[in-house]
C-alpha positions in Angstrom: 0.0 0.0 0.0 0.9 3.6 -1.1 1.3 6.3 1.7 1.8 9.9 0.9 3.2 11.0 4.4 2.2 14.5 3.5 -1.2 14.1 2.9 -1.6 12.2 6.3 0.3 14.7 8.0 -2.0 17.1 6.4 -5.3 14.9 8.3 -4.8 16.0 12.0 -2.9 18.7 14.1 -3.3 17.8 18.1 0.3 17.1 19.2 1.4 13.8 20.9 -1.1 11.8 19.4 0.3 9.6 17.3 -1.5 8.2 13.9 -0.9 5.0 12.9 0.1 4.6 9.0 0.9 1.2 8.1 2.0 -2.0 10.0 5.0 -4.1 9.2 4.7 -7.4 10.5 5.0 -6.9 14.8 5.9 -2.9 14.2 3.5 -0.1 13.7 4.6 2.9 11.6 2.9 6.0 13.5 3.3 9.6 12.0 3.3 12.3 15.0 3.5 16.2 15.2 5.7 17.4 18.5 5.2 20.5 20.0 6.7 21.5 23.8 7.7 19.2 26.5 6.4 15.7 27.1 7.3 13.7 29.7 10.1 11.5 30.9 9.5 7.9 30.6 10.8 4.5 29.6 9.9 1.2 27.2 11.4 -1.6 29.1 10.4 -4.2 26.2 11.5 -2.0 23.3 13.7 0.2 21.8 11.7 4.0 19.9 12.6 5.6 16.8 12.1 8.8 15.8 12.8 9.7 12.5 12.3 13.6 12.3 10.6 14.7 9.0 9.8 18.4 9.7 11.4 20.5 12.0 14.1 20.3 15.4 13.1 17.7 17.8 15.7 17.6 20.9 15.4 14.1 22.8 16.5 14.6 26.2 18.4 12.0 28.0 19.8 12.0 31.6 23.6 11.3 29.7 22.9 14.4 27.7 20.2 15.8 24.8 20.3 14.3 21.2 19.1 17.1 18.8 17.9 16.1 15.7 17.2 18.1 12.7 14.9 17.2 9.1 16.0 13.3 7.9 17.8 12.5 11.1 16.8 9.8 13.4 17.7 8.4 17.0 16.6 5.1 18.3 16.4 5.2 22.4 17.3 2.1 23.6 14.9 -0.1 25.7 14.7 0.8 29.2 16.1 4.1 28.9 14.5 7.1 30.4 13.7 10.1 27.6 11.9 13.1 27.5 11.1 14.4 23.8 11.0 18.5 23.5 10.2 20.6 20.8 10.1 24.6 20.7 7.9 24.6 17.4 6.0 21.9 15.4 7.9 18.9 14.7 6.8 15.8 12.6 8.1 12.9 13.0 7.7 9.2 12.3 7.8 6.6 15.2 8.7 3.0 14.6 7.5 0.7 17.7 6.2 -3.1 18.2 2.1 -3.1 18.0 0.7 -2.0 21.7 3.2 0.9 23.4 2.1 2.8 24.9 3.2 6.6 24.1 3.9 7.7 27.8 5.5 4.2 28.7 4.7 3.1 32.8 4.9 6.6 33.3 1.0 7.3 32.5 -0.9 10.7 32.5 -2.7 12.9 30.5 -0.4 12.8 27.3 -1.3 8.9 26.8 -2.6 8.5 23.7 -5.0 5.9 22.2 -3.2 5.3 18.7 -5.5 6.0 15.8 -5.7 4.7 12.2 -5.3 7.6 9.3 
């Protein structure tokens, strides 16, 4: 299946809801636009990438901050706390196993419930 990542960027604005796009066997491919501070948390099972389309998305870890820029990426490794931060919009792409949870065990009002575009 063909996906324009423009045009589903172009289908929703709220921040730190993450849209899911396609699914590749176990993995779901979400599309997500960043803006602010969200909060520190962990994925014990998994490793997260973020692939940064638009934008300058700064991950912040305890060791030190990973800025990325357009076309970069990072994958966090599993189990390590992270805190993503973003002064204006960013879009990204997230590549995770089906069923994380955005906010890992850390909960709150910034979980999402991933939705299909």
């Amino acid at each position: 299946m063909k996906v324009n990542l423009d045009e589903k960027l172009a289908l929703f604005n709220a921040h730190w809801s993450p849209k899911l796009i396609a699914k590749l066997n176990d993995y779901e491919i979400k599309l997500v636009k960043i803006k602010g501070e969200f909060v520190w948390h962990t994925h014990e099972e998994t490793d997260e990438l973020f692939l940064v389309l638009e934008g300058n998305l700064t991950i912040q870890l305890r060791t030190g901050d990973i800025t990325l820029g357009p076309r970069e990426m990072y994958v966090v490794p599993r189990g390590v706390e992270h805190c993503p931060i973003a002064e204006g919009e960013v879009s990204a792409m997230l590549i995770e196993p089906t069923g994380v949870v955005n906010t890992g065990a850390a909960g709150g009002n910034l979980t999402a419930k991933t939705e299909q575009i």
